[in-house]
C-alpha positions in Angstrom: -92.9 -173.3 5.8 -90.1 -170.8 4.5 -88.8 -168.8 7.4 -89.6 -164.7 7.4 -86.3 -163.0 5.1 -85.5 -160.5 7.8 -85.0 -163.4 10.6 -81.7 -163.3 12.7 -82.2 -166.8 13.9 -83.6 -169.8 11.5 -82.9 -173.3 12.8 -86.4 -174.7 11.2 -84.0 -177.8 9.4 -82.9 -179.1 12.9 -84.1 -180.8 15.6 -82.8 -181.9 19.3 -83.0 -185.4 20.7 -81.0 -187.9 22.9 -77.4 -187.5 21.3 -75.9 -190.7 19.3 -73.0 -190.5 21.7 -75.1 -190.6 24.9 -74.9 -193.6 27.4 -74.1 -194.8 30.7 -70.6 -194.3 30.7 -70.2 -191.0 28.8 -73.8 -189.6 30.5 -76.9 -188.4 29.1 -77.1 -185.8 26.7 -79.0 -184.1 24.0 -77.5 -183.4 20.0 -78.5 -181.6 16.7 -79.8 -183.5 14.0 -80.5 -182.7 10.5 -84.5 -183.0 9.8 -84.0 -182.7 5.9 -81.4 -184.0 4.3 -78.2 -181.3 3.2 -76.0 -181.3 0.0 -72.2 -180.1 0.9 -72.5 -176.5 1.3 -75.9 -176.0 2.2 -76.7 -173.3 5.2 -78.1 -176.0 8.2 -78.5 -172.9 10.8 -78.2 -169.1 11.5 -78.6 -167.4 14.3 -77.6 -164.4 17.1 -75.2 -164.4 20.3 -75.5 -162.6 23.3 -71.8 -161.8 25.2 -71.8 -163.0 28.3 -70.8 -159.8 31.6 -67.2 -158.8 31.1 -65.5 -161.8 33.7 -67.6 -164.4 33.1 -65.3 -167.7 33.5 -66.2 -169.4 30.2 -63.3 -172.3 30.7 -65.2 -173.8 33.3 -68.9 -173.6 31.3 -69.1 -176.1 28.8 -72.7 -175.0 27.3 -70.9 -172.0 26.3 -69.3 -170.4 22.8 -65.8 -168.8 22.8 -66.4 -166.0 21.0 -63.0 -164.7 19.7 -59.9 -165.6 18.7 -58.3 -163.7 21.2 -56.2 -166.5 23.6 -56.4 -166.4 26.4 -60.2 -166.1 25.6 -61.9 -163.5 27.4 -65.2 -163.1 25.5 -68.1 -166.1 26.0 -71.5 -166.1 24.9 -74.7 -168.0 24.3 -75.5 -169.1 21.0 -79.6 -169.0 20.0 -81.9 -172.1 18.0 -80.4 -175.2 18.3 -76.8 -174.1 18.1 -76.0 -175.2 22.0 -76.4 -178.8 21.0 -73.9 -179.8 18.2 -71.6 -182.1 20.0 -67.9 -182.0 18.5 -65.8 -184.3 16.8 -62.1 -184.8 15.9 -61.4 -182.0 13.7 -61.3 -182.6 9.9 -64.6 -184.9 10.9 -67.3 -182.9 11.5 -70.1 -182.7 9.2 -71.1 -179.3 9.4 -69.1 -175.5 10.0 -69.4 -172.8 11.9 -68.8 -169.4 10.3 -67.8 -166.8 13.5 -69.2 -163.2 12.8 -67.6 -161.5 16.2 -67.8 -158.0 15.1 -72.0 -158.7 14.4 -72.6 -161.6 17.1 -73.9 -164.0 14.6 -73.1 -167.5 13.4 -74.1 -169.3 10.7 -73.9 -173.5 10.5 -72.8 -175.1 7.2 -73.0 -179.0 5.6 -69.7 -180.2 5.2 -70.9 -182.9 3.0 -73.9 -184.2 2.4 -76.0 -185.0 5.2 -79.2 -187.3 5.7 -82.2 -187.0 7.2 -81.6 -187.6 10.7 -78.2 -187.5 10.9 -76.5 -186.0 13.9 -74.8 -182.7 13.3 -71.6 -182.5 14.7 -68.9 -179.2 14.3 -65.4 -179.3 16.0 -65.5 -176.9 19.0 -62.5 -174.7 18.1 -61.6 -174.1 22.1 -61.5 -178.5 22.5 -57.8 -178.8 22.7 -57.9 -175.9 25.4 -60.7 -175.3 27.5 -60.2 -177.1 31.2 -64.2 -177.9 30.8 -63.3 -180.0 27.5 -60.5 -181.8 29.2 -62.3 -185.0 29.4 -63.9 -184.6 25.9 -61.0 -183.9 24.6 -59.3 -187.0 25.8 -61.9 -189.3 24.4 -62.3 -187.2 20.9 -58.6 -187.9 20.5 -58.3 -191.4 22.0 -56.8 -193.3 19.1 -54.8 -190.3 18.3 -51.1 -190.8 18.5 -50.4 -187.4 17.7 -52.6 -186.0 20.6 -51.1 -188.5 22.5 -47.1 -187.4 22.3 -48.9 -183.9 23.3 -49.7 -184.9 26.4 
């Protein structure tokens, strides 16, 4: 079923289960995951964000976006469809994109290659390396990585 052409928010190609990367010792979490297969390129998601009240303390939230690329970040919101749940990965990784429209509070998700059925969708969080919430993650993102390493 094709979605309706005026729709702000389509995530009818993805789905949300028990993440690949859930377990005992990292927890239980959820994840995106592709239900038809992508060709590099392809649009996987669009959607809408709603800002967050001026003072909202994003860098202690990890289930929300930084939405600028003013730093110190002082502008968070909540992204619609399945957005939330795209876990990260080491950047240069990920399989999919996120294209940032501040001034319009949308986003749109993009294949980075080609993608399978199934597949978990994963884009790099581009607040990892800084966010005191994605301290942790960060860490283990970045564990064999001798350059994040010396940073330390």
């Amino acid at each position: 079923m094709a979605s309706h052409p005026e729709t702000k928010i389509d995530c009818s190609k993805v789905y949300v289960k028990q993440s690949t990367f859930s377990n005992e010792s990292t927890g239980m979490f959820d994840g995106a995951f592709a239900s038809v297969a992508f060709k590099e390129g392809d649009l996987i998601e669009k959607g809408v964000m709603r800002r967050l009240p001026e003072g909202f303390e994003g860098n202690t939230c990890p289930y929300i976006f930084t939405w600028s690329t003013e730093r110190p970040n002082k502008t968070w919101a909540m992204g619609s469809g399945c957005s939330p749940f795209y876990n990260t990965c080491k950047e240069g990784t990920a399989n999919t994109r996120m294209v940032r429209f501040f001034d319009e509070d949308k986003f749109e998700i993009y294949a980075t290659r080609d993608i399978e059925v199934d597949e978990e969708l994963l884009h790099t969080y581009i607040s990892l390396k800084w966010r005191t919430c994605f301290q942790e993650l960060n860490e283990i993102v970045h564990t064999n990585d001798s350059e994040h390493k010396t940073e330390a």
